[in-house]
C-alpha positions as a printed Julia matrix, in Angstrom:
113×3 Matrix{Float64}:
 43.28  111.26  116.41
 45.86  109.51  118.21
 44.63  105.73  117.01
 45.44  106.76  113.38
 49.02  107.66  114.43
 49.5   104.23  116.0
 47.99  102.44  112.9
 50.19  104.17  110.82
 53.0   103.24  112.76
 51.98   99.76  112.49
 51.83  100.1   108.71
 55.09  101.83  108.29
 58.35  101.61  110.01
 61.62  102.77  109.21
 65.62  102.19  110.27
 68.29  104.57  108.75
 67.7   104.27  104.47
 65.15  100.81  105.1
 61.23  101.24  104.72
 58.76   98.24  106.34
 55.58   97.93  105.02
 53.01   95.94  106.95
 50.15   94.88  103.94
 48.68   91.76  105.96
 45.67   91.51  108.34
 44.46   94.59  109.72
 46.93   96.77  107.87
 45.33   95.55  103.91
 43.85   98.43  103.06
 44.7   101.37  104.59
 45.92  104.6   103.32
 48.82  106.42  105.25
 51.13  108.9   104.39
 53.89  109.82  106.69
 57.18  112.1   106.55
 60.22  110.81  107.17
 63.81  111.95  107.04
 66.47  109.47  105.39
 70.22  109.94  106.77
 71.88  109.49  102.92
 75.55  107.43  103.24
 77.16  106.78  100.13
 77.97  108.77   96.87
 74.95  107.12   95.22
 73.24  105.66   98.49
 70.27  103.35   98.66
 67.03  103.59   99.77
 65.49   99.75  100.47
 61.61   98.81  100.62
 60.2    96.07  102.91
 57.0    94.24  102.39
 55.97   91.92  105.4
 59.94   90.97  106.05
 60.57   90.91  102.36
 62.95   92.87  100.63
 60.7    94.02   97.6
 62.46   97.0    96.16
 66.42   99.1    96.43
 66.05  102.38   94.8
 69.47  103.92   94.17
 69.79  107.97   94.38
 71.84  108.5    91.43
 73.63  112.1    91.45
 73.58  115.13   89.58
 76.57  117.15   88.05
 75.86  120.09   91.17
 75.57  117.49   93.56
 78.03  114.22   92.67
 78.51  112.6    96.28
 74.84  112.71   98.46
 76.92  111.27  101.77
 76.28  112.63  104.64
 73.35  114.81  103.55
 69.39  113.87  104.02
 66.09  112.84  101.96
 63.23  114.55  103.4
 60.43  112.64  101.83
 56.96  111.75  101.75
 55.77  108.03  101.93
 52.43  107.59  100.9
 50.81  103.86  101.01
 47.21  104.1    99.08
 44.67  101.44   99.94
 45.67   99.09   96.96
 49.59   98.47   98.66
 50.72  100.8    95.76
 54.11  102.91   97.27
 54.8   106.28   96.39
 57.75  107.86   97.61
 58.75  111.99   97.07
 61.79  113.68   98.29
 64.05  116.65   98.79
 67.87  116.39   99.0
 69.23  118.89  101.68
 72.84  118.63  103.8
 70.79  119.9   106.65
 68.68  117.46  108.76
 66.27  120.12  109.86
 65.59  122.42  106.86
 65.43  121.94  102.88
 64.99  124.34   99.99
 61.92  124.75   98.13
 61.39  124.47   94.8
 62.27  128.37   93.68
 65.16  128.03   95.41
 68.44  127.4    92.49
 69.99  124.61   94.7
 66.34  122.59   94.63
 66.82  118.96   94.0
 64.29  116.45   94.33
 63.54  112.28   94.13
 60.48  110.45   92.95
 60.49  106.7    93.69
């Protein structure tokens, strides 16, 4: 179990609102999907994707009428890599690091990138 944490952690890294993607050599391929919590800065901040030292994609969390300035509150997402490189990204919005709503909940928000 504990060799496919370390490969995903040599597919995926992350720093603050910045996603890495490995896709070359040993990496092409494989299927991970990890959990991650973003620290949002910003009204609108941005989240940035990474392919191999590339910049490949900046996804910018755009607000909502209930919610019009996301600074200092969190994404907790989902980052799943499928075995054909293709990045799919889920999220919650919460202004607590450690807990989110759910989706019954009224103050539910949620990302798909």
């Amino acid at each position: 179990m504990l060799s496919i944490f370390n490969k995903s952690l040599e597919r995926l890294a992350f720093s603050g609102s910045n996603i890495f993607i490995k896709n070359k050599g040993k990496n092409a391929g494989i299927a991970i999907e990890v959990e991650y919590i973003f620290p949002l800065h910003g009204k609108e901040p941005e989240i940035l994707v990474h392919e191999d030292g590339n910049p490949v994609r900046r996804y910018r969390i755009q607000t909502i009428a209930a919610n019009p300035d996301l600074n200092g509150q969190f994404l907790h997402s989902s980052i799943r890599i499928l075995a054909n490189s293709a990045v799919m990204i889920d999220g919650i919005i919460s202004k607590s690091k450690s807990d989110h709503s759910t989706w019954t909940d009224k103050e539910y928000e949620a990302v798909r990138l």
